[in-house]
N, C-alpha and C positions, 0 to 999 in steps of 0.2 A: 863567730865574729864578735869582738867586742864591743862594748855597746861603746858610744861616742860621748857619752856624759857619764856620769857620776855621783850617787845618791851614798851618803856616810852618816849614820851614828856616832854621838858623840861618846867617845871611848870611857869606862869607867873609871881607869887607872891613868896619870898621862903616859903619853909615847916616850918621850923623851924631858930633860930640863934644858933650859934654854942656856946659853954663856952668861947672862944677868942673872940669873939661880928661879926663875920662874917654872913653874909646870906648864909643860905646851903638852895640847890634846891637837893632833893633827886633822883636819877639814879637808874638804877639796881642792883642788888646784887645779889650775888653767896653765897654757902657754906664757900668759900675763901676768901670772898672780897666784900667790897658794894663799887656805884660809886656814885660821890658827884660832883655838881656846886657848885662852893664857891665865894663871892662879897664880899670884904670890900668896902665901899662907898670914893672918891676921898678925898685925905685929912687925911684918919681915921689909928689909930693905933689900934691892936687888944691888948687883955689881952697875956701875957706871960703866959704859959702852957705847962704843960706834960703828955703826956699819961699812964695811967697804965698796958694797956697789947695789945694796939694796935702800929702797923708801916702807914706811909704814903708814896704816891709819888704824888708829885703835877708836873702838867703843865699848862705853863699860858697861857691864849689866848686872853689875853686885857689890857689894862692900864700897869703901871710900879708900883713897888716899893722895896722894900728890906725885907730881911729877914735875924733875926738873931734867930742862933743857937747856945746851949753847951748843951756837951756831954764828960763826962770824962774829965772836964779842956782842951778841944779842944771848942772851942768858934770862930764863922765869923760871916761876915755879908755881904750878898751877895745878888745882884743885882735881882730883878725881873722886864720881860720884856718878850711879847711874846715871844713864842720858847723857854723857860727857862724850865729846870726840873728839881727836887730838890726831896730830899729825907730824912722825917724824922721818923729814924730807931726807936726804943723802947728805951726810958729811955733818949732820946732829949728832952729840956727844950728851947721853939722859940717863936716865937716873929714876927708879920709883921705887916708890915703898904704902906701902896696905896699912890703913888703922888697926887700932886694938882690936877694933868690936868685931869684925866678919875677915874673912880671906877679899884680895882685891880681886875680882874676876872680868878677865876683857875678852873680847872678841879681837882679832885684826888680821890685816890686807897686805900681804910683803910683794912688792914689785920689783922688779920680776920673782919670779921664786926664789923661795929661802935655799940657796946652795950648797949650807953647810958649815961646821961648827966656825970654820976658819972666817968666816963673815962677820964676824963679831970683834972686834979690839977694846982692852979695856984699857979705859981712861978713868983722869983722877975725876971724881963727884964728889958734891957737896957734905955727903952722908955716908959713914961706916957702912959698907953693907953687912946684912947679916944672912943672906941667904946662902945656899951651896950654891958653888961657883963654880964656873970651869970645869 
């Protein structure tokens, strides 16, 4: 029988790249929620995107960089830096990119689970990305 819970190592290589051109290292997941390690590499700007029917909460535990958001003509752009938590709701249009000095590395929360590459829409952002995309 299997067991009803789920203990995971964090993978050396990522699983996959995200549709924003990030390294996702994949976590556990629940009915509610799957959890994600996320890497932009030092230097890199990801694609601007939006979700179709999922929410996030990122926390960071490495490197610096910033992120922008809009949502309803409410548009920032705010700083990433360990201890940072951030939160982007359904129907946010963001954007981030990793300083020079280290890779950006997060943790985050997709609710309901991540579905799949077609969840992702890219939209216009503020910054060239330079990541691989799509």
């Amino acid at each position: 029988m299997p067991k009803p819970f789920e203990t995971k190592a964090i993978n050396s290589r990522p699983d996959a790249i995200a549709p924003d051109g990030s390294r996702v290292r994949l976590l556990p997941a629940l009915a509610g929620g799957s959890f994600a390690h996320f890497e932009l590499p030092a230097g890199q700007t990801s694609g601007a995107v939006t979700h179709r029917t999922v929410e996030e909460i990122w926390y960071v535990v490495a490197g610096s960089g910033r992120l922008w958001r809009l949502q309803n003509g409410v548009e920032s752009i705010d700083a990433l830096e360990p201890g940072t938590a951030v939160t982007i709701p359904l129907g946010t249009a963001f954007q981030f990119s990793a300083g020079e000095g280290a890779a950006l590395v997060f943790v985050g929360v997709t609710m309901p689970p991540w579905p799949g590459v077609d969840e992702a829409v890219a939209v216009e952002g503020p910054w060239k990305p330079t990541a691989t995309l799509f």
